[in-house]
N, C-alpha and C positions, 0 to 999 in steps of 0.2 A: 081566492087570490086576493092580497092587500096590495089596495088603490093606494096608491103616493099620490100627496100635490108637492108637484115638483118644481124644473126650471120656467119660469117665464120666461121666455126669450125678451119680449120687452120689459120685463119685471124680474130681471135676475141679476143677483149679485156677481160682477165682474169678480174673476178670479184675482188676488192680491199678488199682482204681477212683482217678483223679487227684483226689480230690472234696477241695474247700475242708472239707468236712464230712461225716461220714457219720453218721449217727444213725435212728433207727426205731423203726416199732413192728410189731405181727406181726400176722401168719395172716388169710387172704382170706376174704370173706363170701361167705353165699351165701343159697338162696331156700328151704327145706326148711322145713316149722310145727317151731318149738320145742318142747322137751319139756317138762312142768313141772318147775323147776328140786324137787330136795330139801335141803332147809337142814341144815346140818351140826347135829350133835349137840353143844352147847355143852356145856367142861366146866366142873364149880358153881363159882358164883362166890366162893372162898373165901382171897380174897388174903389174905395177912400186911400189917397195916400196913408203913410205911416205919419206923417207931418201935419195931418189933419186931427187929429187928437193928441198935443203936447202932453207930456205928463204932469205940467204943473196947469195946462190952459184952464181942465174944468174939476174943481174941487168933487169929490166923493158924494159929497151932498148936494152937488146940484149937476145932478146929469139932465143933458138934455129932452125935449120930448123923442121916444122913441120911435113916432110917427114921422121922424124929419129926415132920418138917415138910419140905415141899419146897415148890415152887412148881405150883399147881395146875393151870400151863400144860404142867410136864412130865409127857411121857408114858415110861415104859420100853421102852427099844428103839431110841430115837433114838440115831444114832450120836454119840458124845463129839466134840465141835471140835476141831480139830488147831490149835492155837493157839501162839506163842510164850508162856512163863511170864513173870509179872513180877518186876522186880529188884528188890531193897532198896534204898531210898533212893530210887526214879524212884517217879512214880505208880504204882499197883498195884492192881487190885481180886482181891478173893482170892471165890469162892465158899462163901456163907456153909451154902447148903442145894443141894442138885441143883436146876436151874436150865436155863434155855433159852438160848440167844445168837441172835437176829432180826436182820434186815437192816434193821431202826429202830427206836425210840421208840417201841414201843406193838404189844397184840397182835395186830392186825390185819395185821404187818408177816410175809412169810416165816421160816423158822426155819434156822438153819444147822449146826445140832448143840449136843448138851448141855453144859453147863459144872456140873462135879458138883463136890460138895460139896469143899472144899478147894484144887482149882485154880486158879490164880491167868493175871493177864491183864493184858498190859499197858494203860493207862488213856491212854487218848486226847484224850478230851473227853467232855462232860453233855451232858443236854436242854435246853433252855427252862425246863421246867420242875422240872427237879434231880431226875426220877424213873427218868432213865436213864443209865446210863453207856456212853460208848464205847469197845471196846476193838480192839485190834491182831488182824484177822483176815486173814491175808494170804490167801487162797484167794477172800474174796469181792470180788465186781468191783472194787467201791472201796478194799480194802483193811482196810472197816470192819464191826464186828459193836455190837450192843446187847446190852445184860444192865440186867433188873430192880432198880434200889437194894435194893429191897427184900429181896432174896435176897442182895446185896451185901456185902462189908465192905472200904471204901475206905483207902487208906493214902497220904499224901502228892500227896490228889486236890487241894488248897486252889486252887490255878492253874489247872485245867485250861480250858480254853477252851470257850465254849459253842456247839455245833456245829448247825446247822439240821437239822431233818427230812427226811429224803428222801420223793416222793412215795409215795401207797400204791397198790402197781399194781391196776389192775383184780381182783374173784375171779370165777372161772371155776367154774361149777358144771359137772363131768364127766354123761352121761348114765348117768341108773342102768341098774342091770342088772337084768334080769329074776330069774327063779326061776331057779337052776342054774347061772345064765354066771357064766364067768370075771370073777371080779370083787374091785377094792382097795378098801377105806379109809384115808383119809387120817389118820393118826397125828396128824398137827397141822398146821398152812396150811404148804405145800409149792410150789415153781412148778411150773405145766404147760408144757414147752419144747417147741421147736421140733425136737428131736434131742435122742439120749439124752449128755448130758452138760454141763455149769455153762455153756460156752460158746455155746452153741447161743441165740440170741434165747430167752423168754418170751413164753405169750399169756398168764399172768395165774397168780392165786395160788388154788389147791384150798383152802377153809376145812375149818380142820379135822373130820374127823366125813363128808364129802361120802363118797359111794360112786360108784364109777363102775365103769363095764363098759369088761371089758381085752378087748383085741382081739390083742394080741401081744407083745412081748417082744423087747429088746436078744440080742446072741447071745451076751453073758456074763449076761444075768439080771438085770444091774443096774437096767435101767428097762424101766417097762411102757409098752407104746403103749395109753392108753384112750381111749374112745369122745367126741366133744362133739359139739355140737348147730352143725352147718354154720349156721346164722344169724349165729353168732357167731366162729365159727371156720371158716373156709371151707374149711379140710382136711379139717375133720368128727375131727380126732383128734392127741392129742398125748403127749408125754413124760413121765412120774412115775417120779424116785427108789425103787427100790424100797424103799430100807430104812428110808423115812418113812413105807409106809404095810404096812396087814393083808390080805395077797391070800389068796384061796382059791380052788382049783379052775381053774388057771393052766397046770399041767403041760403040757397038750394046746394052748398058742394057739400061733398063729403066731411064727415066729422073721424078724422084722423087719430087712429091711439098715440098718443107718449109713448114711446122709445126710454128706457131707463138710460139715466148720465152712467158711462162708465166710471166707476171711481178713480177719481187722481193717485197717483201710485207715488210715493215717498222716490226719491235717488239719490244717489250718491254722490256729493261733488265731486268730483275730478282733483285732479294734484294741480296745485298753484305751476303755472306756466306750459302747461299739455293743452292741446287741442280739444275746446271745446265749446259747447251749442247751447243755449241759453232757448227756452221757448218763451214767444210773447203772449201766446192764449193757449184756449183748451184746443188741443193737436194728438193727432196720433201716431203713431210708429210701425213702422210697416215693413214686411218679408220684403220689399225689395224698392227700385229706387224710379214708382211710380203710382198713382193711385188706384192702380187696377191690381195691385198686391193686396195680401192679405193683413189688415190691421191685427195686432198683436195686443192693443190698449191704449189709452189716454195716460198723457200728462198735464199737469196744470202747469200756468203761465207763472214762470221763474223756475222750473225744473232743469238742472243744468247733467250735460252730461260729455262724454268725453267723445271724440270725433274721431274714427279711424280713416276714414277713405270718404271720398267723395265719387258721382258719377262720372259717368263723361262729358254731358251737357252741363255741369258745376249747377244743375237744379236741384241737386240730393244729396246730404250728410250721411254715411254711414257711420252709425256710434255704438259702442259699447253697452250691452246688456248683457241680462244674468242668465246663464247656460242654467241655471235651474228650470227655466220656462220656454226657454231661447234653443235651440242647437245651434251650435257654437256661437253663440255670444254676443250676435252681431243684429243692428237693424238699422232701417231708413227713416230720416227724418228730408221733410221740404224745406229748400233755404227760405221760402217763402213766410217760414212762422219761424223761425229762430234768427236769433245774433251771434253772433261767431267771433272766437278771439282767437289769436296762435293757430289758422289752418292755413296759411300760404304755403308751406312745403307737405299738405297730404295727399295720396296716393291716389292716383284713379282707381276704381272697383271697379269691372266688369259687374253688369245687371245679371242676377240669378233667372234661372225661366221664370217666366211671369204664370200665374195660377190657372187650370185648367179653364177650360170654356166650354163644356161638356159637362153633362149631369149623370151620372151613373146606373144603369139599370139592371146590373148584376153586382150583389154583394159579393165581398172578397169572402174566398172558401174559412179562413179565422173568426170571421162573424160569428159572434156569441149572443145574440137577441135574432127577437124576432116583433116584426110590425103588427099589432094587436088591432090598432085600428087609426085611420086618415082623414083629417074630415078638414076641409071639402074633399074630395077624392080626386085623383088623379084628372085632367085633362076638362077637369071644372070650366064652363064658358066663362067670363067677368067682360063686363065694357073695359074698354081703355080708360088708363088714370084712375084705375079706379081701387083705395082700400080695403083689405078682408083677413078675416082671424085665418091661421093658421096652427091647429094640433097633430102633433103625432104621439101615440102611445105606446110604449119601447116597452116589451119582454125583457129581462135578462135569462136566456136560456142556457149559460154556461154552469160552472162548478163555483167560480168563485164570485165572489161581490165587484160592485161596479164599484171604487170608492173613489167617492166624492173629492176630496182633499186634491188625489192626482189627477183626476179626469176632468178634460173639457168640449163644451161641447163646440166643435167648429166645422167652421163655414168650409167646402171643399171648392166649389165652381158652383159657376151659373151657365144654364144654356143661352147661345148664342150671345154672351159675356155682360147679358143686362143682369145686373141684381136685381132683389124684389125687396130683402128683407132691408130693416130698418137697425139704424146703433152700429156695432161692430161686429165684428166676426170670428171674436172668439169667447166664451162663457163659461164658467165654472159652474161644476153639479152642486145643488144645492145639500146633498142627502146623498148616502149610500145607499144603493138596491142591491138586496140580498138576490141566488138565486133563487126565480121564481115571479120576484115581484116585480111590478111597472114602475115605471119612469114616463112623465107627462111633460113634453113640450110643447111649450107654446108658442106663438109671434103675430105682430104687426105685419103685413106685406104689403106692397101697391102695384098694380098692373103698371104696363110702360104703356107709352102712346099710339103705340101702334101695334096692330093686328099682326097675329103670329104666334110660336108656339114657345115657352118660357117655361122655367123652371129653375129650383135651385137645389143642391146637394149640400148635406150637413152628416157631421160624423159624430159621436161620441170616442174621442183620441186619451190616453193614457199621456203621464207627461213624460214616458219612456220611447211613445212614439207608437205603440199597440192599438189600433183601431179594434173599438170594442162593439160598434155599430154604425150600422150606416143608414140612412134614410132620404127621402127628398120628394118633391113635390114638383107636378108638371100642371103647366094650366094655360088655356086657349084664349086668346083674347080679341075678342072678333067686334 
């Protein structure tokens, strides 16, 4: 018999989704009672007027000491922006005091690192209401960062063009920790991702001061995996930056695999004046118009696409994709990570059924494989929170070949509607298996927090719709 090394489920090439649009929003729900959230620790509210830094009071070169005043959103420790400097004679905002740079107009917005006293930034465009500046941050999705006026000293802004607000994502309150656990606080509003790194989708933004209970750890230390509340997050747990927040008592958790980024998929613009949704970061698109639907793929930030319908709560776009990969054409995006032009007269959608909650223990009588071998094996004990590899080794026991090009490998259900696995939930074969030969998957998982019985179901699908295998894995977590 010839061994393949095959898909890695966290080390596998997403399939090149042909999608008119790709766009989304994150992380699957599920049915677990909520914790009580704990409210971040607000810091005093002791801004500097806008009238407190004139733009001609203190010349470029002689900013003040940054011990005397700062901006009372920064905290020490944030890392400094890597920012390009601004030139003489173009727009320029220089840092008048140690200062924050946010992914928008106000501080309720993400933080992207510090902009300290002196550093200067190229000036892009204002607020609406002239209390923010934008400046030239090429690292973040859009290309763009916010800075306080007030902490500001503008130079040759008279022109700048007045830029809209980008939405403000969801906050995500992390589950606290108890007495002793490993556990972060957040330095200042941080996103909570999907995978440890900028690329990876967001489920929402950590306010600052929130405390959460860490469960593991990137295998360079850069991000923690902490714990959320499966209601909201149907992973039950996601990504934080280490160096935005105060961990302690960390050394001993889990060392977490990387999740492969889905690849950003190319789209299509839409026709000049039709309804359509702009994404502002890495987002996903989803079977239906909520995050316990099945993701379909990533798009990256400025992917635009065309908007059919909307939900009933107006928290979800449905937009236009390619029936090549798609049946019939259509998918969910969160208004939460897109901007929207031309949708005030689109149609309410009815939500399609949301994806099973049940793990399958009888293959469909079409099954053409067979399970060679499982390991951990079925019904495995694990502690709670806790990460482990997961293989299955797929027969092809029919007439014809499995081929690679159409076939994907995707997610069916989860029992009792927690997921385990990590990334997204659908994956392209890397290789054709002839009959006879195996097919090796693999993945990242994490136990949930609580005691009980879990599991998830995974298919190898045709992209005609022909289930060519079925598989899944059940595991006890006491």
């Amino acid at each position: 018999m010839k061994i393949k090394t095959n898909v890695l489920w966290t080390r596998v090439a997403v399939v090149a989704l042909a999608l008119t649009v790709i766009l989304a929003a994150c992380g699957p729900a599920a049915t677990t009672e909520a914790p009580t959230p704990v409210p971040p620790t607000p810091v005093p509210p002791t801004a500097i007027p806008a009238t407190a830094v004139p733009p001609t009071a203190v010349p470029p070169t002689e900013i003040p000491p940054t011990e005397e005043v700062v901006d009372p959103a920064y905290v020490e420790g944030i890392p400094e922006a890597v920012i390009p400097a601004g030139e003489p004679g173009k727009p320029m905002i220089t840092a008048a005091y140690n200062t924050i740079i946010r992914s928008g107009p106000g501080t309720n917005y993400v933080v992207y690192g510090a902009f300290l006293g002196s550093q200067t930034a190229i000036a892009v465009g204002i607020s609406a209401d002239g209390l923010w500046y934008a400046i030239s941050v090429p690292v973040a999705p859009d290309g763009t960062g916010w800075v306080n006026a007030a902490f500001s000293i503008p130079t040759d802004t008279g022109n700048l063009p007045v830029l809209p607000a980008p939405p403000v994502p969801p906050s995500i309150y992390p589950v606290p920790p108890e007495a002793g656990d490993p556990q972060a606080t957040a330095l200042t509003e941080v996103y909570i991702r999907t995978g440890p790194g900028e690329t990876y989708p967001a489920y929402g933004i950590a306010p600052a001061g929130s405390n959460a209970r860490v469960i593991g750890k990137s295998e360079d230390g850069a991000w923690l995996v902490v714990r959320l509340d499966p209601t909201v997050v149907g992973a039950g747990y996601g990504w934080v930056a280490t160096a935005y927040t105060q961990p302690s008592n960390i050394d001993s958790v889990t060392v977490i695999a990387t999740p492969d980024v889905p690849p950003a998929v190319e789209t299509t613009p839409p026709a000049e004046g039709v309804p359509a949704a702009t994404a502002i970061d890495y987002i996903y698109i989803r079977s239906g118009p909520g995050t316990e639907y099945l993701a379909y793929g990533m798009a990256a930030p400025g992917a635009t696409g065309e908007v059919a319908g909307k939900s009933e709560d107006g928290a979800w776009w449905q937009v236009k994709v390619s029936t090549a990969y798609v049946a019939g054409g259509l998918g969910w995006v969160s208004a939460d990570w897109v901007t929207t032009v031309n949708t005030e007269n689109v149609p309410v959608v009815p939500a399609p059924p949301p994806p099973s909650t049940e793990v399958p223990t009888t293959p469909p009588a079409t099954i053409t494989c067979v399970l060679v071998s499982q390991d951990p094996e079925d019904y495995t004990v694990f502690p709670p929170s806790t990460g482990f590899g997961m293989t299955w080794v797929l027969q092809n026991t029919g007439t014809t070949s499995w081929d690679a090009p159409n076939t994907n490998l995707t997610f069916l259900g989860a029992l009792n509607g927690q997921r385990l696995h990590q990334g997204g939930d659908s994956y392209g074969m890397t290789e054709s298996v002839v009959p006879g030969d195996t097919y090796t998957v693999s993945g990242s998982l994490i136990t949930p927090a609580d005691p009980g019985q879990y599991g998830e179901a995974w298919a190898l699908i045709t992209n005609d719709g022909t289930t060519l295998c079925q598989f899944w894995v059940l595991v006890t977590v006491e």
